[in-house]
C-alpha positions as CSV (number, residue, x, y, z in Angstrom):
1,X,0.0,0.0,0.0
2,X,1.2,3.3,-1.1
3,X,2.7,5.6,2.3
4,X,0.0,8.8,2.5
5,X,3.2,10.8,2.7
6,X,4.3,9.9,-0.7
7,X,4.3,13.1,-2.9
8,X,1.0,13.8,-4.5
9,X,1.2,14.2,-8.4
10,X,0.8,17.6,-9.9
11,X,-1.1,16.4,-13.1
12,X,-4.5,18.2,-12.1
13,X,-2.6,21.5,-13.0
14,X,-2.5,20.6,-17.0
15,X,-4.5,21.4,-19.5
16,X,-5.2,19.0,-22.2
17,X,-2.8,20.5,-24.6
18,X,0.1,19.5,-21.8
19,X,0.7,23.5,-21.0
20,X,0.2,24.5,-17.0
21,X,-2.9,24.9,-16.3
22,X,-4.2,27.0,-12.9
23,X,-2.6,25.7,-9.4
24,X,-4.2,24.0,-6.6
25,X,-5.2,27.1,-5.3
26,X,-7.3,28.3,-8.0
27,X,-10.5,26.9,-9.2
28,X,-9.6,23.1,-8.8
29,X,-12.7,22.0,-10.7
30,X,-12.8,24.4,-14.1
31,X,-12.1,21.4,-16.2
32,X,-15.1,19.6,-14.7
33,X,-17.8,20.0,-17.1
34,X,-19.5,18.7,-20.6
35,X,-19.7,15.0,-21.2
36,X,-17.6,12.9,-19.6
37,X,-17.1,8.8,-20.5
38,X,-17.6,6.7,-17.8
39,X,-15.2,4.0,-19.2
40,X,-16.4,0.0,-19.6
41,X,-12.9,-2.6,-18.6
42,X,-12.3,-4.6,-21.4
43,X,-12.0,-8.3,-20.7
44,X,-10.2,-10.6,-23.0
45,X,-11.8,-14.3,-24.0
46,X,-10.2,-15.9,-20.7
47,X,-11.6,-12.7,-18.3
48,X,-8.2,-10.8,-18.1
49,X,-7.8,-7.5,-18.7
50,X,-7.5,-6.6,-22.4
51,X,-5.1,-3.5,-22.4
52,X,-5.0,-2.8,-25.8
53,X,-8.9,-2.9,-26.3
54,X,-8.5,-0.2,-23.1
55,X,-6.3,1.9,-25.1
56,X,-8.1,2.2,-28.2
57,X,-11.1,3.3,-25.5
58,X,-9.1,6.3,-23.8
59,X,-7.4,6.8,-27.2
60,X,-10.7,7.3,-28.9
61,X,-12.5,9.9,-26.0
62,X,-9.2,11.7,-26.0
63,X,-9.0,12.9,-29.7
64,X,-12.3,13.2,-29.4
65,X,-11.9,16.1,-26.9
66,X,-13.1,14.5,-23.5
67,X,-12.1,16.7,-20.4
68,X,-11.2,13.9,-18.5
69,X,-12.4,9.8,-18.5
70,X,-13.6,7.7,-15.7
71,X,-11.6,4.8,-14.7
72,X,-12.6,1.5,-12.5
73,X,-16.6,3.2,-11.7
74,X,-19.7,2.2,-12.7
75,X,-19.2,1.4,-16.5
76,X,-16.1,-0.2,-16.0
77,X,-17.4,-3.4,-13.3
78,X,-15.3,-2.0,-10.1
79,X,-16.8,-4.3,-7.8
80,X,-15.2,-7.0,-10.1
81,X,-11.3,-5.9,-10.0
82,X,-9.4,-6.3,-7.9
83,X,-7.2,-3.6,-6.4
84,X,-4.3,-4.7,-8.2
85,X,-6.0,-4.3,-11.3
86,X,-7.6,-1.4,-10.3
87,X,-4.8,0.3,-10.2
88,X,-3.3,-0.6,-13.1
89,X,-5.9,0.5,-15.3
90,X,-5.6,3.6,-13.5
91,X,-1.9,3.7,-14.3
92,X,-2.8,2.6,-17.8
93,X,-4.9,5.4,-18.5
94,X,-2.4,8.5,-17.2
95,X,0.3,6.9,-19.8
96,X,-2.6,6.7,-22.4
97,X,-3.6,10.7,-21.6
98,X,0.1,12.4,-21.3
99,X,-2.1,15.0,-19.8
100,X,-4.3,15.5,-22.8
101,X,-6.8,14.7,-20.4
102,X,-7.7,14.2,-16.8
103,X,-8.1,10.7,-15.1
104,X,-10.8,10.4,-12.6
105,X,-10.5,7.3,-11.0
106,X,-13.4,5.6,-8.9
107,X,-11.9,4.6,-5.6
108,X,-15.6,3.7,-3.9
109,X,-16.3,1.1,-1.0
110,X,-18.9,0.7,1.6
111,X,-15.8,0.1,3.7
112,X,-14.0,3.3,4.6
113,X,-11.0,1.3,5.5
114,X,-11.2,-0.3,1.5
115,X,-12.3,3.6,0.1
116,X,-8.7,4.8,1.7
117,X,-6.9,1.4,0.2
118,X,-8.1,1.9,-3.5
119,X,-7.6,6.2,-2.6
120,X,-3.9,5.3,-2.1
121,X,-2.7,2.9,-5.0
122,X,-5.4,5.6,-7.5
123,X,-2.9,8.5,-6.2
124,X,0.0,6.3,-6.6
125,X,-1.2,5.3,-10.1
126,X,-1.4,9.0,-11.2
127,X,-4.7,9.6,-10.9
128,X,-6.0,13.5,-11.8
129,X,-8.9,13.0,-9.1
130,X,-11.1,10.7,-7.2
131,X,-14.5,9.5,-7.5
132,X,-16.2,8.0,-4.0
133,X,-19.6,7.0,-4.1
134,X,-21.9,7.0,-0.7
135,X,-21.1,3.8,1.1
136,X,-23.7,1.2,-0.5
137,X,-25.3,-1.6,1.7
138,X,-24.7,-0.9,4.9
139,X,-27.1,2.5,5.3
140,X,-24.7,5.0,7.2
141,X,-26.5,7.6,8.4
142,X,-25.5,11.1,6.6
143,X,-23.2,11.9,9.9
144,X,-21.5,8.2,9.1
145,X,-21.6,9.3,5.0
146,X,-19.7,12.8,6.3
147,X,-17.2,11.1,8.4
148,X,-16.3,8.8,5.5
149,X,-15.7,11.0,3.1
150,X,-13.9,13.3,5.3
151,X,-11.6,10.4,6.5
152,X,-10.9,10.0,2.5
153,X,-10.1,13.5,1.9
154,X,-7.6,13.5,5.1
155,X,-5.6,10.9,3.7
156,X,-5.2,12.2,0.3
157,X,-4.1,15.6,-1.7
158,X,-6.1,14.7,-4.6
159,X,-9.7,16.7,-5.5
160,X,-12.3,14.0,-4.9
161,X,-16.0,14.0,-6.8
162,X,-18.4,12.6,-4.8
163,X,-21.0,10.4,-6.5
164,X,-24.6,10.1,-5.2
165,X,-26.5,7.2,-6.7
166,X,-29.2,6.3,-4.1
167,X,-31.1,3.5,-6.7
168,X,-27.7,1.5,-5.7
169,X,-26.7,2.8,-2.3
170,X,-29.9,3.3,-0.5
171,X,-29.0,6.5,1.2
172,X,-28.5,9.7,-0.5
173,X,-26.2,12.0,-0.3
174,X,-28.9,14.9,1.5
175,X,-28.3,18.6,0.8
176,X,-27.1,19.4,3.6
177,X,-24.4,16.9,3.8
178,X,-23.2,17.7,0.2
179,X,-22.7,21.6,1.2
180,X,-21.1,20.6,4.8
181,X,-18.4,18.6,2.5
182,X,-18.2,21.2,0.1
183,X,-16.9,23.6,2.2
184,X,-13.7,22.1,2.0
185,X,-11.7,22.9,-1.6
186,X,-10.8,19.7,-2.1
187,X,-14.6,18.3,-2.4
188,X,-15.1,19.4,-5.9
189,X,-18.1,18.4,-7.7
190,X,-20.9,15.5,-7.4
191,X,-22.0,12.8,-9.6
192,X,-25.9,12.6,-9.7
193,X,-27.2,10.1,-10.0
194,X,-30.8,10.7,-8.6
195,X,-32.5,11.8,-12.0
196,X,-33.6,14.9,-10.3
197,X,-33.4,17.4,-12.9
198,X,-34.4,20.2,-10.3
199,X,-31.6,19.4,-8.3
200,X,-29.5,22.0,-9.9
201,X,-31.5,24.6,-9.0
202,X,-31.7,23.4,-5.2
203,X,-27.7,22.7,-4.8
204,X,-26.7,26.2,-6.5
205,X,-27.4,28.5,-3.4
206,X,-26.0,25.9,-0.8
207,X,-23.1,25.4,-2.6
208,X,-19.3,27.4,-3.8
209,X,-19.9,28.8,-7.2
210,X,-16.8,26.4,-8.5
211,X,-18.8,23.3,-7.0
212,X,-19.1,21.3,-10.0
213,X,-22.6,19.5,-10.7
214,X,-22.7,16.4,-13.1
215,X,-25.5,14.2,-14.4
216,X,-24.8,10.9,-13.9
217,X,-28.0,9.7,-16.0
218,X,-28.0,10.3,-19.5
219,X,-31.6,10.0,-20.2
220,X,-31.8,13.2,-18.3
221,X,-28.9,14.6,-19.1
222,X,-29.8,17.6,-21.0
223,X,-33.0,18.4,-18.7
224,X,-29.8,18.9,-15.9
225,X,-28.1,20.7,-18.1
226,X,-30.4,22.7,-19.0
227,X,-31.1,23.4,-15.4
228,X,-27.7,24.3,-14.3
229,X,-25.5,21.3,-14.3
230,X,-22.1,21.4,-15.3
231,X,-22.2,18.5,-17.7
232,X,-22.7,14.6,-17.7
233,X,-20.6,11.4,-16.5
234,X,-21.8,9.3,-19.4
235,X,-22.3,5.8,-20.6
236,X,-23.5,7.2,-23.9
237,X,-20.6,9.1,-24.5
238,X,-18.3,6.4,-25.3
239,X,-20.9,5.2,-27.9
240,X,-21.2,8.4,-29.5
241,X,-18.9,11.5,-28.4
242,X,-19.3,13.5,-31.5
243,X,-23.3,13.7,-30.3
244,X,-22.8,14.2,-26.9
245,X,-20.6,17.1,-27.2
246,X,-22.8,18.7,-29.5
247,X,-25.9,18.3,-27.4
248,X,-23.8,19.9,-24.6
249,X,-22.8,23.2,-26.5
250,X,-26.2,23.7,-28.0
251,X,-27.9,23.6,-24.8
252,X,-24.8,26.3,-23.5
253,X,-25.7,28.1,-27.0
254,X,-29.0,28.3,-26.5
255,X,-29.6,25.9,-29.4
256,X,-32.2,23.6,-27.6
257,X,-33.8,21.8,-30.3
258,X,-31.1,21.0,-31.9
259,X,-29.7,19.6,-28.4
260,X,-33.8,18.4,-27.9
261,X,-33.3,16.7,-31.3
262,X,-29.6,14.9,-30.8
263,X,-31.3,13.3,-27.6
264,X,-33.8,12.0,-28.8
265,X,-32.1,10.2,-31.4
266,X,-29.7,8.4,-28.4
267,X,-32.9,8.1,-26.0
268,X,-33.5,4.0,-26.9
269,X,-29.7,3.5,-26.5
270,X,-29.8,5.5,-23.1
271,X,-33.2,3.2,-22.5
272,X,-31.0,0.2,-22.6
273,X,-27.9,1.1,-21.1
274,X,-29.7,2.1,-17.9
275,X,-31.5,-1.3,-17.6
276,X,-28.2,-3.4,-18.4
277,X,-25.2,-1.6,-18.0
278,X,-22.6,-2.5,-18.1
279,X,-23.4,-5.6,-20.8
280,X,-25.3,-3.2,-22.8
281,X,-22.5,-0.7,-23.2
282,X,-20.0,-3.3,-23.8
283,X,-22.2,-4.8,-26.8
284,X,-22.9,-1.8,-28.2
285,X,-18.9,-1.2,-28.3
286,X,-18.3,-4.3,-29.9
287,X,-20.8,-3.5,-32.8
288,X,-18.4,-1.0,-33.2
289,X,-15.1,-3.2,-33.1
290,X,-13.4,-1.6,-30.3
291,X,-13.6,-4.1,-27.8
292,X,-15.2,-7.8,-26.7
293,X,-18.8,-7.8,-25.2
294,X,-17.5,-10.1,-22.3
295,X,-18.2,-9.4,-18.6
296,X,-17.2,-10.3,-15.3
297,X,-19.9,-12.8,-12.9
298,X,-22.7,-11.4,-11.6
299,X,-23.1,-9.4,-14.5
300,X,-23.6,-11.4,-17.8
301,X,-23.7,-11.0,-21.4
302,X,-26.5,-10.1,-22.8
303,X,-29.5,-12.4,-24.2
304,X,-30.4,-12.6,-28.3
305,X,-33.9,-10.6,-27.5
306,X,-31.1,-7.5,-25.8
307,X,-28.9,-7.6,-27.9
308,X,-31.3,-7.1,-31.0
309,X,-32.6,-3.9,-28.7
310,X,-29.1,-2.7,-28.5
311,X,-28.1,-2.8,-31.7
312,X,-31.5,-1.8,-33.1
313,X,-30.8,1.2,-31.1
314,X,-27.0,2.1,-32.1
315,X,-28.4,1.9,-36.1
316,X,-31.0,3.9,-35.4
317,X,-29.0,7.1,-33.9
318,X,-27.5,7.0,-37.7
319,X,-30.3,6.2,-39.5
320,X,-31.8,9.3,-38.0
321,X,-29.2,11.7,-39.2
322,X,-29.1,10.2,-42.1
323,X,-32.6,10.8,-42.9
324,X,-32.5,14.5,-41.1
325,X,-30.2,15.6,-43.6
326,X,-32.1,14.0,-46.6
327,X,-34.7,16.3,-45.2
C-alpha cells in the first residue's frame, strides 16, 4: 500500500494541450464540465484484462476532446477488480492521456478502510482526481456518509467528486451533507445520479460557485443541463462522443432543439444502457469493433432478444441523421 506521505502528483494542473494549467489554489474544478465517458474494462476471451482494447477506448475519447475519462466506476465493473487491477488500469490510462486529459479514478467502498486502500494505490497510479460513491449496503446515516468521506479527503491531496446514486446505495447523499463537505476545496463536484433534474436549482445557493454538478444519468442529461448542471458522467458518450458534445454546447448556445433533437435520437440507446449496463455498453462497443462484449460474474452477457434492442438502437441514432439531412 502506497505511504500517505508519498508526494501527491501535480497532473491536475495541466491542460489537455500538456501546457500549466491554474494551481491547486485556484478553481480546482474548471475542467469539470461537458460530457464525460464513464469508461467500460475490457475483458479478454479468458476474463483478463485486455489493455490494448483499453487503449483504443481512452485513445478514442481523447482525440475526441473528453475533459477527463472515468476509470474503475460504474461502467467499468469495479466491484469485479481487484485492487491490483484497479490500479493498473488507472496507471494505464495516465500513460494513455500524457495529460491530454484528466483521469478520474473511482476509488468507492462501503468500507471506509477499502475507500482509503483503492484512494492510495489511485494516487499512486497517477490519478488527476477521485471519485467515492456513498457507502452502498450498509445504510450510514448522513453523519457516518460525512465522516467517511472526510476520513478520504484526510488521507489524500487529490480533488475528490463525490458520487450520489441512491437506486444502488440506498441513502442519498442529502443537501445538507453535500454543502457541509463542500466547504472544504478539495470536495469538488458531485456525480448525480438521482435523475432529479431540479436538483441544480436546489444545490446552486447551498453550494461554492466552483462546485461542479454532473448528471450521472444520461436519459436526463440535458434536462440537468439545462437546469444548471455542469455536464454529464456518461455511458453514452463512449458510444457516440461526437453527439454528446454537441448536445452539450447547443444547450450552453441556447440551441435547444437541436440539443432536444440529438437526444432523442440516443434516448433508446440511453433506455437500454440504464437497464443493463454495463453488458449493454459493452455490446454496443463491440458493434463497433473496439472491444469484446465479455463481462465479469454477476453481471452477464447479454441475451439474443437485448442484444437485437441494442443494436436496433446504435443503427437507429445514424439512420436518424441520415434521414434529417435528406430532409
Amino acid at each position: 500500500m502506497p505511504s500517505r506521505s508519498c508526494a501527491f502528483r501535480l497532473s491536475a494542473g495541466l491542460r489537455s494541450n500538456g501546457t500549466s494549467g491554474v494551481s491547486a489554489s485556484a478553481v480546482p474544478g474548471d475542467w469539470l464540465t461537458g460530457y464525460i465517458p464513464d469508461l467500460p474494462t475490457p475483458f479478454d476471451e479468458a476474463g483478463r484484462i485486455d489493455l490494448e482494447a483499453f487503449e483504443r477506448l481512452c485513445e478514442r475519447q481523447i482525440v475526441a476532446g473528453a475533459a477527463a475519462v472515468i476509470v474503475c466506476d460504474i461502467g467499468g465493473e469495479a466491484p469485479t477488480l481487484s485492487p491490483k487491477e484497479q490500479e493498473s488500469l488507472i496507471r494505464a490510462a495516465v500513460e494513455i492521456a500524457q495529460g491530454r486529459a484528466r483521469v478520474i479514478a473511482g476509488a468507492g467502498s462501503n468500507s471506509t478502510r477499502q475507500a482509503l486502500e483503492l484512494t492510495w494505490r489511485a494516487q499512486a497510479a497517477g490519478a488527476d482526481a477521485l471519485l467515492s460513491v456513498v457507502p452502498y449496503y450498509n445504510k450510514p446515516m448522513q453523519d457516518g456518509i460525512y465522516a467517511h468521506f472526510r476520513a478520504i479527503a484526510g488521507s489524500t491531496g487529490l480533488p475528490i467528486i463525490l458520487h450520489d446514486i441512491p437506486s444502488r446505495t440506498v441513502r442519498e447523499l442529502a443537501n445538507d451533507t453535500l454543502a457541509r463537505l463542500a466547504e472544504s476545496k478539495q470536495f469538488i463536484g458531485l456525480r448525480d445520479g438521482t435523475g432529479d433534474v431540479t436538483r441544480p436549482m436546489q444545490l446552486k445557493s447551498l453550494l461554492p460557485s466552483g462546485f461542479r454538478l454532473m448528471s450521472g444519468d444520461d436519459a436526463t442529461a440535458l434536462a440537468y443541463i439545462a437546469s444548471g448542471g455542469d455536464g454529464c458522467f456518461s455511458m453514452l458518450s463512449n458510444v457516440r462522443p461526437d453527439l454528446c458534445r454537441i448536445i452539450f454546447s447547443s444547450c450552453r448556445q441556447g440551441q435547444l432543439q437541436t440539443a432536444r433533437e440529438l437526444q432523442m435520437r440516443l434516448a433508446p440507446l440511453a433506455t437500454r444502457f440504464r437497464e443493463d449496463t454495463p453488458a449493454a455498453l459493452k455490446y454496443a462497443l463491440s458493434l463497433l469493433g473496439l472491444m469484446q462484449p465479455g463481462t465479469r460474474l454477476p453481471i452477464v452477457q447479454l441475451d439474443e432478444r437485448a442484444k437485437a434492442a441494442v443494436a436496433k438502437a446504435v443503427a437507429r441514432i445514424d439512420e436518424d441523421l441520415v434521414a434529417t439531412a435528406k430532409g
